[in-house]
C-alpha positions as CSV (number, residue, x, y, z in Angstrom):
1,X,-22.8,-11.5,-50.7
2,X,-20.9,-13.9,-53.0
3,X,-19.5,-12.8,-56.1
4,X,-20.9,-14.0,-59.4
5,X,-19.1,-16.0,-62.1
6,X,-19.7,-12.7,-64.1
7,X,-18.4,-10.4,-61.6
8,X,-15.3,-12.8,-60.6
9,X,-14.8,-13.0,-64.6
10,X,-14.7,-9.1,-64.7
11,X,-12.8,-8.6,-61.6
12,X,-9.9,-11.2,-63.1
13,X,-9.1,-9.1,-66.1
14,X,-9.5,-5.8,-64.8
15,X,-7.5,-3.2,-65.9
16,X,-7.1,0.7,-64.5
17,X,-8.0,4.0,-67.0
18,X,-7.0,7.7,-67.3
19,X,-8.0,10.1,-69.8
20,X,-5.5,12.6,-70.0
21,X,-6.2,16.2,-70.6
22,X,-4.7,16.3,-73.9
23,X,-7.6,13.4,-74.8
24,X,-5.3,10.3,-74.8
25,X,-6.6,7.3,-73.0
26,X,-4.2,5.3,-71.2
27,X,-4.7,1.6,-69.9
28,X,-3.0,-0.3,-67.6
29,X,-3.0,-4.2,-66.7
30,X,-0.4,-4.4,-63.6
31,X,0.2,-8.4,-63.4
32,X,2.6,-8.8,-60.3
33,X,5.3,-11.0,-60.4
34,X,5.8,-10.6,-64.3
35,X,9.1,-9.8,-65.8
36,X,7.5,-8.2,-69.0
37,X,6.6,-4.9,-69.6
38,X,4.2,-4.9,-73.1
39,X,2.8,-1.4,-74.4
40,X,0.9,-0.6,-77.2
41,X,0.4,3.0,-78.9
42,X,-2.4,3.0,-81.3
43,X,-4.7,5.4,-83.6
44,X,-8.1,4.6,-84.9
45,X,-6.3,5.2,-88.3
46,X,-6.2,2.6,-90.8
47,X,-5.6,1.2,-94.4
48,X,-9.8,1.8,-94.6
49,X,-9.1,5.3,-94.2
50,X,-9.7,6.6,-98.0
51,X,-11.7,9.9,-97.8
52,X,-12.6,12.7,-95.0
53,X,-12.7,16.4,-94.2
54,X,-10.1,18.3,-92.2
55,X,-11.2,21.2,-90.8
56,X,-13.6,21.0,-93.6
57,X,-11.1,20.3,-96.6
58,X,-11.5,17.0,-98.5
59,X,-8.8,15.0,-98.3
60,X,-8.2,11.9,-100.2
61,X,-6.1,9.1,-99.3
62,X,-4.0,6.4,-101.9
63,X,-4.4,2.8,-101.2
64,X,-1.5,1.9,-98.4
65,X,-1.2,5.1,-97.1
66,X,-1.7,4.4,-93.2
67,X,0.7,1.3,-93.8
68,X,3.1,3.3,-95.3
69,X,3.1,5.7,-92.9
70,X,3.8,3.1,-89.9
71,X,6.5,2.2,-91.8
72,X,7.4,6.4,-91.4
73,X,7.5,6.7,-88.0
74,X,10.1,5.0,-86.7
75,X,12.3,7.7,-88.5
76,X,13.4,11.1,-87.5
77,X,16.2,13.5,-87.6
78,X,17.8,12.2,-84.7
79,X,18.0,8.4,-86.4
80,X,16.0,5.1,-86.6
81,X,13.5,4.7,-83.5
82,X,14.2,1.2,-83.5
83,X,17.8,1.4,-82.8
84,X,16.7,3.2,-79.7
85,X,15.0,0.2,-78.5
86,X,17.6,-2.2,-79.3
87,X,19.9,-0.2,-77.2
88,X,17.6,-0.9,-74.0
89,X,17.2,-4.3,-75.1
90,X,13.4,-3.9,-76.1
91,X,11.7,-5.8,-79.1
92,X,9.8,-2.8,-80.9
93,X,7.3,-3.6,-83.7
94,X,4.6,-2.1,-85.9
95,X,1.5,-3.0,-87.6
96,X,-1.1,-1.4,-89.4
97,X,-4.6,-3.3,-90.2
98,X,-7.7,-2.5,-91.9
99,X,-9.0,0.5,-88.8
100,X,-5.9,1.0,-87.1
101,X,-2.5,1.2,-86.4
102,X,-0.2,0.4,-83.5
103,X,3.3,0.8,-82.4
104,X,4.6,-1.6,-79.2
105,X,7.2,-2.6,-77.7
106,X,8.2,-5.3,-75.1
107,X,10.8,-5.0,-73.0
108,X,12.3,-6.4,-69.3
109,X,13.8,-3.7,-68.2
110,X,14.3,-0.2,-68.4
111,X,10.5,0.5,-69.0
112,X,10.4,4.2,-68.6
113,X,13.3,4.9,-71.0
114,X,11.4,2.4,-73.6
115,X,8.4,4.4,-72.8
116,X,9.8,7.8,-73.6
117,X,11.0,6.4,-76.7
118,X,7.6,5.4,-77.7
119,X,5.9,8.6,-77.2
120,X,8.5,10.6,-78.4
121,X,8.5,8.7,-81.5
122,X,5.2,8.8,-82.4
123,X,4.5,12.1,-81.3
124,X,7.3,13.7,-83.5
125,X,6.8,12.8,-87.2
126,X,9.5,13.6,-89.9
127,X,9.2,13.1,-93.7
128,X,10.9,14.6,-96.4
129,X,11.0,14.0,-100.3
130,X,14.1,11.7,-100.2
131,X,13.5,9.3,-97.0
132,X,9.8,9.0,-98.8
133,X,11.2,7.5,-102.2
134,X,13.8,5.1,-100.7
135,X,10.4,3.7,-98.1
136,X,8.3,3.2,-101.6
137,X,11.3,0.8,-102.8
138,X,11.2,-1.1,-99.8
139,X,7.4,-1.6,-99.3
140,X,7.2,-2.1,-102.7
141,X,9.1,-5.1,-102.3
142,X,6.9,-6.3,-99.0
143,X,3.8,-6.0,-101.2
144,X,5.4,-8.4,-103.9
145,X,5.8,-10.8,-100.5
146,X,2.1,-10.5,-100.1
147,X,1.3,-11.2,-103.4
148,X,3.3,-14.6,-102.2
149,X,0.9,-15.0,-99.4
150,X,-1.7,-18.0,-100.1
151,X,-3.6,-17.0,-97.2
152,X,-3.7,-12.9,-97.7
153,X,-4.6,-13.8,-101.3
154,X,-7.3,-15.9,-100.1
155,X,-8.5,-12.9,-97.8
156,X,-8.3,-10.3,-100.4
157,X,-10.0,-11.7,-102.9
158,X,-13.2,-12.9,-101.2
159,X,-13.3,-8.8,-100.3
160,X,-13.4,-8.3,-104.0
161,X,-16.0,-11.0,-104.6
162,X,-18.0,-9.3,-101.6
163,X,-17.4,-5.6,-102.1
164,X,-17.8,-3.2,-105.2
165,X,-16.8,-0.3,-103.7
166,X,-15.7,-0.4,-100.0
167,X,-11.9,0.1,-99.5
168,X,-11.5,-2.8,-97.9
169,X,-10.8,-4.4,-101.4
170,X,-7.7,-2.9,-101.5
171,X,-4.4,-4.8,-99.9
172,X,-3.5,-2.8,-96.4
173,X,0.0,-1.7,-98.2
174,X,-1.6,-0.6,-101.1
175,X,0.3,-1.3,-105.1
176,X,3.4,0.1,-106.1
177,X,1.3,2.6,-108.0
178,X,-0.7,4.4,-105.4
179,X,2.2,4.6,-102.7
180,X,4.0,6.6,-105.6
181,X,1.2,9.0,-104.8
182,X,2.4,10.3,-101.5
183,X,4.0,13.2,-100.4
184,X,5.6,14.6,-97.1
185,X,2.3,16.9,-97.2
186,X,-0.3,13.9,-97.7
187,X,1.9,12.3,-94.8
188,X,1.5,15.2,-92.5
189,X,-2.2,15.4,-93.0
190,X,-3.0,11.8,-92.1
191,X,-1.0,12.2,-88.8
192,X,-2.5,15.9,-88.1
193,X,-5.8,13.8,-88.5
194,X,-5.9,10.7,-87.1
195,X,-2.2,11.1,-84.5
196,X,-3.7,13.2,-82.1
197,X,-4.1,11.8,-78.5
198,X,-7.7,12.0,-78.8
199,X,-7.8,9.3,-81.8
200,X,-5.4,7.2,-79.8
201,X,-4.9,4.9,-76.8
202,X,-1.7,3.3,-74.9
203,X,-2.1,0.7,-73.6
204,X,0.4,-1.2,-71.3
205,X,0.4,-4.8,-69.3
206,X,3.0,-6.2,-67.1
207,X,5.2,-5.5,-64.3
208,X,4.2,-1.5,-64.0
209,X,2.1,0.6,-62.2
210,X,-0.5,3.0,-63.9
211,X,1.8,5.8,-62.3
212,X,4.7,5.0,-64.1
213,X,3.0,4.8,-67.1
214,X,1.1,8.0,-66.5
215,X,4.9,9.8,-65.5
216,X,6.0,8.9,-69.2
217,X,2.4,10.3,-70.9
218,X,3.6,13.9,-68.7
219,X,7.5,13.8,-69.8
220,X,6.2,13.6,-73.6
221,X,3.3,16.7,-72.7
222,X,0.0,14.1,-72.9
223,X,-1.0,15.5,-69.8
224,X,-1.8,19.1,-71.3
225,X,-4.5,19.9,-73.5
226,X,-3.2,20.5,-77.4
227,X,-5.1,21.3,-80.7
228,X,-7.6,19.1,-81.8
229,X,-8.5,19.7,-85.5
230,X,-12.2,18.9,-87.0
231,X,-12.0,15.3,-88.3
232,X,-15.1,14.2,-90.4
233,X,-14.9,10.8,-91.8
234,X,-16.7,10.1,-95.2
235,X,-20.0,8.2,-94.9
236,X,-20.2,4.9,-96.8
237,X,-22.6,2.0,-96.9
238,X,-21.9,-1.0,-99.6
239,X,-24.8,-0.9,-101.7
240,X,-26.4,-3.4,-104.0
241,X,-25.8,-7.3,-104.4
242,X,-22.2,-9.6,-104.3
243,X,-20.9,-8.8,-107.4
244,X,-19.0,-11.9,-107.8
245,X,-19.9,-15.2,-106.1
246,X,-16.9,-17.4,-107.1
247,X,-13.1,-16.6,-108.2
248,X,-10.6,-19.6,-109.1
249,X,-7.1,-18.9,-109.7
250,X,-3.7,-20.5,-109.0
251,X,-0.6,-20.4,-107.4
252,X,2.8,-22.2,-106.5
253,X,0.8,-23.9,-103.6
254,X,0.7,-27.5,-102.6
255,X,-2.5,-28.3,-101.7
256,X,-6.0,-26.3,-103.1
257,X,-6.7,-23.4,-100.2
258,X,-10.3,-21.7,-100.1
259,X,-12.6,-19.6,-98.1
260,X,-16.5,-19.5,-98.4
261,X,-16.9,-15.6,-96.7
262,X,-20.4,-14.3,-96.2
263,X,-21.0,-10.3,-96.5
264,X,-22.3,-9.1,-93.3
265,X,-24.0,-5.4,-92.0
266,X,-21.3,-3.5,-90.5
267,X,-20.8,-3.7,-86.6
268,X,-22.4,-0.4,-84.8
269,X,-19.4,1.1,-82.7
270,X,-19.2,-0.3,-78.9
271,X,-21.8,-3.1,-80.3
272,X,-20.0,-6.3,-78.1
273,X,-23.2,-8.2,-78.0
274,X,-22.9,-8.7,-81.8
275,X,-19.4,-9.4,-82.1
276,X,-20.0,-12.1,-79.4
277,X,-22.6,-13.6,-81.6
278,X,-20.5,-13.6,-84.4
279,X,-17.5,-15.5,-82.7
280,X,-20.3,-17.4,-81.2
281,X,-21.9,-18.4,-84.2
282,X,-18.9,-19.2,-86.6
283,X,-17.4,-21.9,-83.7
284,X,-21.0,-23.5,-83.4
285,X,-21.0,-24.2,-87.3
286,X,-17.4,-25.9,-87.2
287,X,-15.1,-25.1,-84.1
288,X,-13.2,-28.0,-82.9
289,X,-16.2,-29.0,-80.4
290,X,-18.6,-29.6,-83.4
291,X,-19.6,-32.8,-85.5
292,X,-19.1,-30.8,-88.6
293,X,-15.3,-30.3,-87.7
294,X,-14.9,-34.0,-86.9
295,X,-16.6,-35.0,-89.6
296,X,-14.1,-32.8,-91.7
297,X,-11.1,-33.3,-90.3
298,X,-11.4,-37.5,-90.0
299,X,-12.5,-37.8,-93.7
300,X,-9.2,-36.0,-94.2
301,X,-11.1,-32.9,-95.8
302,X,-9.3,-30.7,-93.7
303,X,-6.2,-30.0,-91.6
304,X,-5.9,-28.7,-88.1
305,X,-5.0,-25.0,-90.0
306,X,-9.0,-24.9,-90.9
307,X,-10.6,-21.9,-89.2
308,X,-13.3,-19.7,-89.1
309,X,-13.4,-15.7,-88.4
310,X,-14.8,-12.2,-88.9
311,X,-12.9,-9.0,-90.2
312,X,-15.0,-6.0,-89.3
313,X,-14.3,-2.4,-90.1
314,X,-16.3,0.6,-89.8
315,X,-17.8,0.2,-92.8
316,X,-17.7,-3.4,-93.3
317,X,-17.9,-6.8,-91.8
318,X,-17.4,-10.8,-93.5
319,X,-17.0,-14.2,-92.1
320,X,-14.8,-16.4,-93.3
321,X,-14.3,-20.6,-93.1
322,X,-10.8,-21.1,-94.5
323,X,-8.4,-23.5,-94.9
324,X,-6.7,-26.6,-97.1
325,X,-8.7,-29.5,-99.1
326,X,-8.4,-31.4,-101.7
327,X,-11.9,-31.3,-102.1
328,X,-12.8,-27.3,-101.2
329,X,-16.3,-27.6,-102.8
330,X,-17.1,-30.5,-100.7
331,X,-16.0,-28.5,-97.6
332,X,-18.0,-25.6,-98.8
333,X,-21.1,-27.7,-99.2
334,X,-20.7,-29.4,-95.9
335,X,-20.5,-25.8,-94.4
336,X,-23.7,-24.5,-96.3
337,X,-26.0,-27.3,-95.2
338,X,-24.6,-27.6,-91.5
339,X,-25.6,-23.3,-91.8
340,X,-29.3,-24.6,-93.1
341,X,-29.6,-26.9,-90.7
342,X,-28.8,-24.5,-87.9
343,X,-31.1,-22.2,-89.2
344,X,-34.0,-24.4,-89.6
345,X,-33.4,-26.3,-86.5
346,X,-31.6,-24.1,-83.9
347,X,-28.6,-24.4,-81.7
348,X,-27.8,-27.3,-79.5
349,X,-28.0,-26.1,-76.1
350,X,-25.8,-28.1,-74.8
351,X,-22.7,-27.4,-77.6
352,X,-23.6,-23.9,-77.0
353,X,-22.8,-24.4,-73.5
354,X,-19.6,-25.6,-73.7
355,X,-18.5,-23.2,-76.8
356,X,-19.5,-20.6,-74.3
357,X,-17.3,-21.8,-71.8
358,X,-14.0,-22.7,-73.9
359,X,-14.3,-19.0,-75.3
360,X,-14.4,-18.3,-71.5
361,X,-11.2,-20.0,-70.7
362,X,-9.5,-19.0,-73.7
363,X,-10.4,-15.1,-73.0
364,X,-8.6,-15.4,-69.4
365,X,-6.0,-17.5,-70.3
366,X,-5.5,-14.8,-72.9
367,X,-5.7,-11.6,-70.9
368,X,-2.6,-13.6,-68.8
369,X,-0.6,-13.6,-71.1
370,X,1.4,-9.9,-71.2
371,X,1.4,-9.5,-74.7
372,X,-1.8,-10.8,-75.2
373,X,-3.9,-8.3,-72.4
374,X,-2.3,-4.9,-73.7
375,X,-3.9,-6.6,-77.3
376,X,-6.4,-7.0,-76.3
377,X,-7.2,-4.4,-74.1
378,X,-6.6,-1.8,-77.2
379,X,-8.1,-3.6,-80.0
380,X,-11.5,-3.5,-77.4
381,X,-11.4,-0.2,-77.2
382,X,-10.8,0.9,-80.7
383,X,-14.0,-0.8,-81.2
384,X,-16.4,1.1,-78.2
385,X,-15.5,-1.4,-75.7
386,X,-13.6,-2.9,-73.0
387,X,-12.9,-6.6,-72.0
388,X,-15.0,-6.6,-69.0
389,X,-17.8,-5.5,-71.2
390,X,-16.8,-8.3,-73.5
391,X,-17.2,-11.0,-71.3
392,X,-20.4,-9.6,-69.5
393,X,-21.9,-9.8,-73.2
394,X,-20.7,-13.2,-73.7
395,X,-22.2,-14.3,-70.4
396,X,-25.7,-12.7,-71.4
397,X,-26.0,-14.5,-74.2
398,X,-28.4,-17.8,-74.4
399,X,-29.3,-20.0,-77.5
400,X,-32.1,-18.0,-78.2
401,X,-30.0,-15.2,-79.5
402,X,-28.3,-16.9,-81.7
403,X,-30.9,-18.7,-83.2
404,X,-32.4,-14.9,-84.2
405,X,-28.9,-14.1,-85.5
406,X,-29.0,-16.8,-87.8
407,X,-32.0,-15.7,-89.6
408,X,-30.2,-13.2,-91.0
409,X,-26.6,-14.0,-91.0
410,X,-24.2,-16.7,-93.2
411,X,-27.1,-16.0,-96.2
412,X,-26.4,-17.7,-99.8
413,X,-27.0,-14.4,-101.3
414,X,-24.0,-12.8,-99.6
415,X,-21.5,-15.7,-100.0
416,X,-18.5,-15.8,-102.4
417,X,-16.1,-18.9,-102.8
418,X,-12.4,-18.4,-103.1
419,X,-10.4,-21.1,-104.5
420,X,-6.9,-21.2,-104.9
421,X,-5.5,-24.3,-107.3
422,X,-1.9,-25.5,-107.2
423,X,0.0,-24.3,-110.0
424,X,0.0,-26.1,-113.5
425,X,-3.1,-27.2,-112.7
426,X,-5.9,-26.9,-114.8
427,X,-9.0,-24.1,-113.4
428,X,-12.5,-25.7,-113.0
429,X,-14.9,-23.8,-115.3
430,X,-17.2,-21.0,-113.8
């Protein structure tokens, strides 16, 4: 029997899985004929991460904690991690976002050395009082840079319009002030929590086999079952209304910047059909294939920089329309009654059709890309998924469904408006 466009679609980015006894999943895109080895070490641990119980003790966490302790790892007795890559000739790196953190490298030779640095690294934290005050210095300093950031200012502040309480409202690296709150103790905790191979995944594309990877996971122990301590995470729900709809301020910018974010329920763990409709539904109101966008971006409203997306976190999930205008309350309008209208009137089958497909193409064009697959393939399954399951969901869906979604999605009650004014010029009044 012939194979479906669904199954073909799944078979094309399938990758092999082994969960080792110490509780660490491993994934493994082998792509022939590559010269790239890409890997990716990451915890379901991030700057979110305020409160929880281990082993029943309450533990709570400063703002920029897990990004802080990224920063940490690369250290150790024996030196700085990331001179060991540059010896092999690997590009190492680190990031930390709003659920997780990851550690990767990519590298053209030498895999299994760059491997074993990897899993040594991470497996073998190393903090003391004095490393831990020159780190504060130096992230103090990145903060400042993201103070500098139109576009993360933009971001943070619609979370403050959106959210009271959620930690979400607080900047991924914290202030200078709450990172002076950490201790070699608070530092062991979070990784006696949240860096246990259970709470983690490695994921690797590229020009490797899954036994090669799985040789690395036994020379760094993974293969043998270790401690796994009680980790309860604080419950929280946002509760009660926006409390703030609009914020204006400036900065040394050139041109006005603003987002129009909406405030939606959180996304249920391993819940793909929903995050499908929400990618779905923010490129029907204005993706490139849409009148909207034309409209916008010939009456020179926008610039090709405009986007739309959604951040979603355990406890927390907003849409967002950014970009540049020298009109941003035109743009916002324009937005808001193209969302009415697709509300009252429903989706056009036939644009839905062919957003469908280019998020289609762009998923496998993505997932052959090396960098972009061992992404991918750990940032699904952080959330309860994998790609195949991804793209089967964004196969089942029809019009219908997102017609439904829109009922209750992108509501005026949950909005806020961020605009960000060149410097020197004067605010418009609340």
């Amino acid at each position: 029997m012939p194979m479906t466009i669904r199954e073909k679609a799944a078979a094309a980015v399938h990758a092999q899985k082994a969960v080792l006894p110490s509780g660490l999943t491993v994934l493994c895109r082998t792509m022939p004929g590559y010269s790239t080895v890409h890997a990716m070490y990451a915890t379901a641990f991030g700057s979110t991460t305020r409160d929880f119980l281990l082993d029943g003790r309450p533990v709570h966490l400063p703002a920029g904690t897990a990004h802080f302790l990224e920063h940490k790892m690369f250290e150790s007795e024996q030196g700085d991690a990331l001179e060991l890559f540059a010896r092999t000739g690997a590009s190492a790196n680190a990031y930390t976002s709003w659920d997780s953190t990851c550690y990767l490298f990519s590298a053209t030779s030498r895999f299994d050395e760059n491997l074993d640095i990897l899993l040594q690294m991470v497996a073998h934290p190393w903090f003391t009082t004095g490393t831990i005050a020159k780190e504060q210095g130096i992230i103090g300093q990145e903060i400042k840079m993201y103070e500098d950031s139109p576009d993360w200012r933009l971001t943070t502040a619609s979370f403050r319009c959106l959210y009271r309480s959620d930690p979400i409202r607080e900047d991924i690296a914290g202030t200078v002030e709450s990172i002076a709150q950490l201790t070699p103790e608070l530092l062991y905790t979070c990784t006696d929590a949240f860096y246990q191979p259970g709470n983690m995944v490695l994921s690797v594309a590229g020009n490797i086999s899954l036994e090669r990877v799985l040789a690395a996971c036994r020379r760094a122990g993974l293969d043998r079952p270790g401690h796994h301590p009680a980790v309860t995470l604080t419950p929280f729900r946002e509760q009660g209304p926006v409390p703030q709809h609009s914020m204006h301020f400036t900065m040394p910018v050139t041109r006005p910047c603003f987002s129009l974010a909406y405030r939606e329920p959180p996304l249920a763990f391993g819940d793909v059909r929903r995050a499908m409709i929400l990618d779905v539904v923010t490129e029907l109101v204005c993706g490139g294939l849409t009148d909207l966008y034309r409209r916008l971006y010939d009456g020179g409203l926008v610039n090709p920089e405009f986007s739309s997306d959604y951040a979603s976190t355990r406890t927390a999930c907003t849409v967002f329309f950014t970009g540049e205008s020298s009109q941003p309350e035109q743009v916002a309008d324009m937005l808001r009654a193209e969302i009415a209208r697709l509300r009252r009137e429903g989706v056009d089958p036939r644009l839905f059709t062919l957003v469908k497909n280019e998020m289609y193409g762009d998923l496998l064009a993505m997932l052959e890309n090396v960098e972009s697959a061992a992404n991918h393939m750990q940032a699904a399954f952080l959330k309860g998924a994998t790609v195949e399951e991804e793209i089967a969901a964004l196969a089942a869906l029809t019009p219908a469904d997102v017609d439904g979604a829109l009922q209750t999605m992108l509501l005026p009650e949950w909005e806020a408006f961020v605009r960000i004014d060149p410097s020197g010029q004067e605010l418009t009044p609340e």
